[in-house]
C-alpha positions in Angstrom: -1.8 -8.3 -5.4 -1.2 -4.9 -4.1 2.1 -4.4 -2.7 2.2 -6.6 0.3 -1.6 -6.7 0.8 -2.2 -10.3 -1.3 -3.6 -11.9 2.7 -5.7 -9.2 3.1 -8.3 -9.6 1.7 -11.0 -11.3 3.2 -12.3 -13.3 0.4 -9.0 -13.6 -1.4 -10.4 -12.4 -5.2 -8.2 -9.9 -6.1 -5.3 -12.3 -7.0 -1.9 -12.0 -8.3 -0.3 -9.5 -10.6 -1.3 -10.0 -14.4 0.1 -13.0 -16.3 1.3 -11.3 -19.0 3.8 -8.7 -19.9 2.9 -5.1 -19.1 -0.3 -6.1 -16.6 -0.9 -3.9 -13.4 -2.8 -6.0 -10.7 -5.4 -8.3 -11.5 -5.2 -11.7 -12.8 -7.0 -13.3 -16.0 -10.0 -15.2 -15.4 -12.4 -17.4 -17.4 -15.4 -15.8 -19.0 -18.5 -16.2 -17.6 -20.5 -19.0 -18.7 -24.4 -18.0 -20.5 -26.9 -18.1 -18.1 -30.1 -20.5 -18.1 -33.5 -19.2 -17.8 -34.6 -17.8 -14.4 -37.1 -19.6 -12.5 -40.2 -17.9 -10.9 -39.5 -15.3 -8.4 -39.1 -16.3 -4.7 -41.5 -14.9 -2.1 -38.4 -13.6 0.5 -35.0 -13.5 1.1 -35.0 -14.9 4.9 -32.5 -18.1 4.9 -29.3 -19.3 4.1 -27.7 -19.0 0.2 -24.5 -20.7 -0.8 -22.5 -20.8 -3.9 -18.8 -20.8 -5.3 -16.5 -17.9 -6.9 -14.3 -19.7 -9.1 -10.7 -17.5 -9.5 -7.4 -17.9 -10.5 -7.8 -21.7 -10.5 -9.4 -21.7 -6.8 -13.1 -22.2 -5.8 -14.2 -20.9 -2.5 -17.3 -21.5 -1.2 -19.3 -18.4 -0.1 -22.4 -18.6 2.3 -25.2 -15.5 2.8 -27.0 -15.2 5.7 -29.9 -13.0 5.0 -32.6 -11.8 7.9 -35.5 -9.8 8.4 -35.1 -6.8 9.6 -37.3 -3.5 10.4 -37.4 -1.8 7.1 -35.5 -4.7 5.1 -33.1 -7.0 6.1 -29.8 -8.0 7.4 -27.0 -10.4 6.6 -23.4 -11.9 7.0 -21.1 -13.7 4.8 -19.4 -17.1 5.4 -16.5 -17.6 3.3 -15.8 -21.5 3.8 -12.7 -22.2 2.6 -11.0 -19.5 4.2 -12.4 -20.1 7.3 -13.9 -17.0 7.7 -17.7 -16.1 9.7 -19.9 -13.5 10.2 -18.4 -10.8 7.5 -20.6 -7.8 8.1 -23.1 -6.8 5.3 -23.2 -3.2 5.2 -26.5 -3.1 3.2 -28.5 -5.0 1.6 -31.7 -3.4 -1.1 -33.8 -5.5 -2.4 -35.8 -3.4 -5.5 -38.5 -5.8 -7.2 -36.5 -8.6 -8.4 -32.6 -6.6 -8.4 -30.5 -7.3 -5.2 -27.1 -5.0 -4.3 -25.5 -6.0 -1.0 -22.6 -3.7 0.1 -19.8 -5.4 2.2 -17.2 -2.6 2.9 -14.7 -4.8 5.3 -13.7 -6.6 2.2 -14.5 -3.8 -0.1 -16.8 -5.9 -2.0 -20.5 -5.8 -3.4 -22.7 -8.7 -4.7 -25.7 -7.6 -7.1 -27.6 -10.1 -8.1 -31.6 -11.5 -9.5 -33.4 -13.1 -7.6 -34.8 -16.3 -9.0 -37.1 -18.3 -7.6 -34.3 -20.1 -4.8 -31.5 -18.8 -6.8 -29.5 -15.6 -6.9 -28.0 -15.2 -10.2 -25.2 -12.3 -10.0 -21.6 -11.2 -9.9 -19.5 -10.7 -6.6 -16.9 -7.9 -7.5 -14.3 -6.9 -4.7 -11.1 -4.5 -5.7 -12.5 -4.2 -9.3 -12.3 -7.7 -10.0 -15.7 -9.2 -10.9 -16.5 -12.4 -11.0 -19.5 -15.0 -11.9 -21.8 -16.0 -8.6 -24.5 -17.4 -8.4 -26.9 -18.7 -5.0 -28.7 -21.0 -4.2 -30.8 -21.6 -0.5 -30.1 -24.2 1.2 -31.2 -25.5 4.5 -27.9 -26.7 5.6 -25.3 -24.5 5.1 -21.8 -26.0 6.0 -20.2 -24.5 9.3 -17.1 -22.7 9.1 -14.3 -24.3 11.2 -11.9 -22.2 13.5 -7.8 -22.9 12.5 -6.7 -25.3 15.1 -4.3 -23.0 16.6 -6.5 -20.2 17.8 -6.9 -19.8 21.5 -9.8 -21.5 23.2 -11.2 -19.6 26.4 -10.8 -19.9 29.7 -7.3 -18.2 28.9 -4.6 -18.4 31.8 -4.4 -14.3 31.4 -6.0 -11.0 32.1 -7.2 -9.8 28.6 -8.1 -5.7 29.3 -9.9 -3.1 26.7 -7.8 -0.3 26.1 -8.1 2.9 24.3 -5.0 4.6 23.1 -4.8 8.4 21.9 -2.5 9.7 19.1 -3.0 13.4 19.8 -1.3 14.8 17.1 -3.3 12.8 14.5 -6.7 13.5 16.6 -6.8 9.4 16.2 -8.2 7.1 18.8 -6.7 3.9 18.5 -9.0 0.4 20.1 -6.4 -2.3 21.5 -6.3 -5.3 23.5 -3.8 -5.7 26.1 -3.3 -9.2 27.3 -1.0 -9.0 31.1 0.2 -12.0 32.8 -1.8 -13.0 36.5 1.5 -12.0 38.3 3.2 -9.3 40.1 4.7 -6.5 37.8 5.9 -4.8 36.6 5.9 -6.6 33.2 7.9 -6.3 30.1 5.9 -5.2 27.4 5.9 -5.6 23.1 3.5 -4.1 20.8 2.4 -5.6 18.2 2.7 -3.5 14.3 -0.2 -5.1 11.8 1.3 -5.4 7.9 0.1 -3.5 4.7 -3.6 -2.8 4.0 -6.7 -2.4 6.5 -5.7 -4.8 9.8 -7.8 -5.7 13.1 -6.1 -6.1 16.4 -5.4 -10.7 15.3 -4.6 -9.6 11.5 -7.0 -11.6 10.7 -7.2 -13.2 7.3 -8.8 -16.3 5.8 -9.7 -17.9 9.2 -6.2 -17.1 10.4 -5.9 -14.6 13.4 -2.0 -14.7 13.8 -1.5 -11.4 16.3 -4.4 -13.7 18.5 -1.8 -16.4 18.2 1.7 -14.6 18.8 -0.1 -12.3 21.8 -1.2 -15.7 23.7 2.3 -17.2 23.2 4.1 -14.4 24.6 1.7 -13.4 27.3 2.0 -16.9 28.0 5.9 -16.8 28.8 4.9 -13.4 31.0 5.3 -10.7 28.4 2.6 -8.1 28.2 1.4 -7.6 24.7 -0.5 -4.7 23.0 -2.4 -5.1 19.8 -4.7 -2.8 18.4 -6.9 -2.1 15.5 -5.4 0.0 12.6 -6.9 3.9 12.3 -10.1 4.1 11.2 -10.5 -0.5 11.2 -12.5 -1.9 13.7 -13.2 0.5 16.9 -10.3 2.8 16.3 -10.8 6.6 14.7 -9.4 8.1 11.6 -9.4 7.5 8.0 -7.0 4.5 7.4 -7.3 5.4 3.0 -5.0 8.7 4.4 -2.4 6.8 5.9 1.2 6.2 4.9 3.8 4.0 6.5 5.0 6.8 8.7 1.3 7.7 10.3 1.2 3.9 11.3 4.5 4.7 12.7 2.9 7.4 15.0 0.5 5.3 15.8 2.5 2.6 17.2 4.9 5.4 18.9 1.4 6.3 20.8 0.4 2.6 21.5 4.8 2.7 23.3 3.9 5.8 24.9 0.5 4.5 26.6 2.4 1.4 28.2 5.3 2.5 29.1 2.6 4.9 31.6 1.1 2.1 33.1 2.3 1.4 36.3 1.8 -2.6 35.7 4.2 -2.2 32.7 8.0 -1.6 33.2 9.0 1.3 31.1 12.4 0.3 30.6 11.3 -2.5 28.4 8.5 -1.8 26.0 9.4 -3.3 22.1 7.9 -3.0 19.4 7.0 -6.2 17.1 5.8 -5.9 13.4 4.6 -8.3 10.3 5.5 -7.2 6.8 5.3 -3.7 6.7 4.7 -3.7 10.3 8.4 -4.7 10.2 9.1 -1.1 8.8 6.7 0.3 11.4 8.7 -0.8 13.7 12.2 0.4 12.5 11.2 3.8 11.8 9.6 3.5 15.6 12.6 2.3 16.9 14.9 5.0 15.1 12.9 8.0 16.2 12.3 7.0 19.8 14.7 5.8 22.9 11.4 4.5 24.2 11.4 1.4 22.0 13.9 -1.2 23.8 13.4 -3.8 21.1 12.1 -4.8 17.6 11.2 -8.2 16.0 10.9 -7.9 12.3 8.8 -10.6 11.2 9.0 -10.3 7.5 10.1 -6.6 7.4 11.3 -5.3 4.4 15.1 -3.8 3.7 14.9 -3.0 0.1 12.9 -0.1 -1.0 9.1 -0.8 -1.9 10.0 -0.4 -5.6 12.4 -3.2 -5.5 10.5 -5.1 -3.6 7.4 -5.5 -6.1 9.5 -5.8 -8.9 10.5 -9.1 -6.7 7.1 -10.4 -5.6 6.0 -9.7 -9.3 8.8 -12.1 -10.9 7.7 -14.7 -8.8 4.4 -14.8 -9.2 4.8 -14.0 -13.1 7.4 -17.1 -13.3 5.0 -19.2 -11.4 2.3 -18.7 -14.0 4.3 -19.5 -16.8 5.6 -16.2 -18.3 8.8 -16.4 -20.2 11.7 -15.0 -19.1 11.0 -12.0 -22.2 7.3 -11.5 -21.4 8.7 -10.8 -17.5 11.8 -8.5 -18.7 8.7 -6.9 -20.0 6.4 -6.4 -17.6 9.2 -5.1 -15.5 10.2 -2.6 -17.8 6.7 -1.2 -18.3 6.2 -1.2 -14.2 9.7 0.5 -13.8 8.1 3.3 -16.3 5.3 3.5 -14.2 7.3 4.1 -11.0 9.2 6.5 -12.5 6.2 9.0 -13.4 4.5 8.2 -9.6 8.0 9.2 -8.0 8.6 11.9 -10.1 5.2 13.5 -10.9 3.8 15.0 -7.0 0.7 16.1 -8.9 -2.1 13.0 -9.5 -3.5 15.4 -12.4 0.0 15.2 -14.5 0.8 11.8 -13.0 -2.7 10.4 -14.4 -2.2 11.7 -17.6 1.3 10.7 -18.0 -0.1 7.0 -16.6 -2.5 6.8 -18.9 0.0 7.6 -21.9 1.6 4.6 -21.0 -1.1 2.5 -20.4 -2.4 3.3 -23.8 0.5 2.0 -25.3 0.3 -1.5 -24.2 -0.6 -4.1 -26.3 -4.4 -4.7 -27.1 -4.3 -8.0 -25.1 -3.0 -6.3 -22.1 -5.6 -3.8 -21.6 -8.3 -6.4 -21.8 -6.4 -8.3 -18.8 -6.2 -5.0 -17.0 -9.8 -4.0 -17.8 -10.9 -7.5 -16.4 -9.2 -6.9 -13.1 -10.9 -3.3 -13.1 -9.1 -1.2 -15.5 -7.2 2.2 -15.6 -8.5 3.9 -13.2 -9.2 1.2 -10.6 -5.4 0.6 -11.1 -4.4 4.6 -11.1 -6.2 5.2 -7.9 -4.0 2.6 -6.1 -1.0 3.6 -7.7 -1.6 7.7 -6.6 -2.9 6.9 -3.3 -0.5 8.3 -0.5 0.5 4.6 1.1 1.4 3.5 -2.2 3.7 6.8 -3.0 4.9 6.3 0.4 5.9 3.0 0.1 7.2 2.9 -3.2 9.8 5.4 -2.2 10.2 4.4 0.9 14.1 3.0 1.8 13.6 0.8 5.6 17.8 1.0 4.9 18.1 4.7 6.1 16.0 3.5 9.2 18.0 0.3 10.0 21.1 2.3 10.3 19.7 4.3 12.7 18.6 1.5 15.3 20.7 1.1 18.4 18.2 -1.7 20.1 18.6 -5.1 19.9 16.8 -6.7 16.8 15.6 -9.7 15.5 14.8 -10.6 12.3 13.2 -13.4 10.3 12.1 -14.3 7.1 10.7 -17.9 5.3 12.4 -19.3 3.0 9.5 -19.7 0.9 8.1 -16.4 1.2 7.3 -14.9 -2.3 6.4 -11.2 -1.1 9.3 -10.4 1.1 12.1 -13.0 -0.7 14.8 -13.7 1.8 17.1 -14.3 -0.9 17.3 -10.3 -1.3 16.4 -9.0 1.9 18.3 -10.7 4.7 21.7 -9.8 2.6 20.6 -6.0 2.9 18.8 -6.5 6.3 22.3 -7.7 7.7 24.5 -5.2 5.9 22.1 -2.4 7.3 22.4 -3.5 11.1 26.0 -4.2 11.0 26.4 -1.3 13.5 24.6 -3.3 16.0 25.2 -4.7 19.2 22.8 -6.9 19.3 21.5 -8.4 16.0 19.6 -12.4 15.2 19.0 -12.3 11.5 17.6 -16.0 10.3 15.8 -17.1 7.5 13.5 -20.0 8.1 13.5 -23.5 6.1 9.7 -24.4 4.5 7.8 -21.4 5.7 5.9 -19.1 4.0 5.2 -14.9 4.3 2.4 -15.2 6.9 5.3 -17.9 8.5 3.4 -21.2 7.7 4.9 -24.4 6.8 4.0 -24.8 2.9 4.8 -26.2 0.3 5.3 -23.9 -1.9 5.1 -20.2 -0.9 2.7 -19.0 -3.2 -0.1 -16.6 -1.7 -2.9 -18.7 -3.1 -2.0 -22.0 -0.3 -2.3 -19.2 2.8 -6.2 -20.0 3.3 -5.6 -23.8 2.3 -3.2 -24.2 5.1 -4.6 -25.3 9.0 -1.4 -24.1 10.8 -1.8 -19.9 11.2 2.2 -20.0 12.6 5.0 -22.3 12.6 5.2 -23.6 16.4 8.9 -23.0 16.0 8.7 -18.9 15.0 6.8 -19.1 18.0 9.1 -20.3 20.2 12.0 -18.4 18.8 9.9 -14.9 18.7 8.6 -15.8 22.5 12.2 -16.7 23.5 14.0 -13.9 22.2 11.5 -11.3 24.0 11.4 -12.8 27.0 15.4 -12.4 27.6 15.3 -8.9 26.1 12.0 -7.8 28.2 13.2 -8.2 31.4 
């Protein structure tokens, strides 16, 4: 897990924080296996090849679609379990019998012999890299849309739209959906969470921005979503970004509604997931322009705090003592404490790498496994990271003077309500209009689940709780007119 990016990523490999005391990210897995003999080679690529990853106790099933092409070839990925098709393949080199295909959108790479009708290789996405092996088959199985995505004809106007943050030299690819009525319309823009986001947030199969955008379109609410810098169709470099950039961003996407003529100035919100939740306060305390803000999952306690949170619970849930945990939160506080304190990545690495040095034998193998120090230090130094980890949403929720509301599951293990709606509450106590409510069963992408734990997100149907969707739509209709 990195910070709150655990649904991110596509294929779901890089998994929880270590399960011992000191670990970075990363998780333990299972050695690989010997391999058998290779078969004969195979005479081409063309066709369908399917296997499984194994990690962290799941299996997902994983389907390449490989085609000619002129010069070479072409393919997709299928990720079946998580509901996800069509993954672009940015490359794919075939040299004699060695195979490397680069797939950037889930910053992963598969390389891999070819064997007769088997591919015998390693898929390795975030530094983790794991076992997979291929095999063609004629009948791949189908990946299955999650039954709450919108099925066309829809009963609104869905319009391309470009949106330009001049100060960043950033154009920014959206969708806005407007009801078939007479405006003008209330409007809400919608604020993607942590890590690299399309216009749906889409992850595993789920597209939940698709989801909430049709609902609230639906009860005649205008609703902007766009692609994150540098994701998708929109410009920039997205690695660059902090918090505060997305914040600009979504201060741009207010700005270009609240010019339409369709759109009623008056009442253009701002609505964000997860860190999109702190998008949307900073948004809301540096501009009158922002009427409203829906915190889904926003944070109140600095990043910092919040990791050490989402770390206990996933270190609890795989069986660490309460010592080894005490641990692994003393040796993360260290490491926080040289990346706020040390500006330069030079002194900070060095100083990083001191500590990591000192960790038990045991330890290091884990974090080697999951990609090792500098993998890890790279996150750790980039500028979201430092941004985040500093980052206090409190001095911005004291600021807001626009009706707000906010929720959180009750089974959410990366934003626990438990600690944040205490501090969410206590920070908008100046406020006129404030709904703070956490919600029974659900989880951090607002599912009903069982449990909580990131690993059910892709083995659960529902994308969003019919009820946060009626409460969310409800609550912007009466404050968007």
């Amino acid at each position: 897990m990195k910070g709150l990016r655990i649904g991110l990523l596509v294929l779901g490999l890089a998994a929880s924080f270590g399960c011992r005391a000191g670990t970075t990210t990363g998780a333990a897995f299972a050695p690989a296996q010997p391999r058998p003999p290779a078969p004969a080679p195979a005479t081409t690529l063309d066709g369908a090849w399917m296997g499984t990853i194994h990690a962290g106790g799941a299996s997902l099933r994983l389907v390449l679609k490989i085609k000619p092409a002129p010069g070479g070839w072409t393919a997709t990925a299928d990720s079946i379990d998580q509901h996800a098709a069509d993954i672009p393949v940015d490359s794919v080199t075939l040299e004699g019998d060695k195979l490397k295909l680069v797939l950037s959108k889930v910053n992963g790479r598969y390389e891999a012999r070819l064997a007769g009708d088997k591919l015998i290789g390693t898929f390795t996405q975030y530094g983790v890299s794991l076992p997979l092996d291929l095999e063609k088959t004629a009948h791949p199985p189908v990946v299955t849309l999650r039954p709450q995505t919108p099925k066309r004809p829809l009963p609104y106007d869905e319009i391309d739209v470009s949106v330009e943050n001049r100060s960043a030299g950033v154009t920014l690819a959206c969708t806005l959906t407007e009801p078939r009525a007479k405006g003008p319309f209330g409007a809400v823009v919608l604020a993607t969470g942590s890590g690299p986001q399309n216009r749906d947030e889409a992850l595993m199969g789920h597209r939940p921005f698709l989801i909430l955008s049709d609902a609230i379109t639906r009860r005649g609410v205008a609703v902007l979503r766009c692609d994150d810098r540098g994701v998708g169709k929109s410009t920039g470099v997205f690695t660059k970004a902090t918090t505060f950039d997305f914040a600009d961003d979504t201060l741009a996407e207010v700005a270009a509604l609240r010019g339409r003529l369709e759109i009623d100035p008056a009442h253009v919100g701002v609505l964000g997931h997860s860190e999109g939740g702190a998008v949307a306060t900073i948004a809301a305390s540096k501009s009158k322009g922002v009427a409203f803000i829906v915190l889904l999952a926003g944070t109140a306690l600095p990043g910092d705090q919040i990791l050490d949170l989402q770390r206990g619970l996933l270190e609890q849930s795989s069986g660490m003592t309460a010592p080894e945990i005490a641990a692994s939160k003393a040796n993360w506080d260290k490491a926080f404490a040289i990346i706020n304190a040390e500006t330069d990545d030079s002194v900070a690495t060095r100083r990083l790498r001191a500590l990591y040095e000192g960790l038990p034998a045991a330890t290091r193998a884990q974090l080697e496994q999951a990609g090792g120090f500098d993998t890890q230090v790279k996150e750790v130094l980039s500028p979201w990271f430092r941004t985040f980890l500093a980052l206090d949403p409190r001095t911005f929720l004291a600021r807001v003077k626009v009706p707000v509301l906010a929720i959180n599951g009750a089974r959410d293990w990366q934003v626990p309500p438990s600690a944040n709606l205490p501090e969410m509450k206590k920070a908008l106590a100046h406020d006129h209009d404030v709904t703070v409510q956490e919600m029974p069963g659900l989880n951090h992408l607002f599912q009903t689940a069982k449990t909580g734990a990131p690993s059910e997100y892709a083995e659960i149907d529902e994308t969003m709780s019919p009820a946060v969707l009626t409460m969310v739509s409800d609550w912007i209709v009466l404050h968007a007119k």
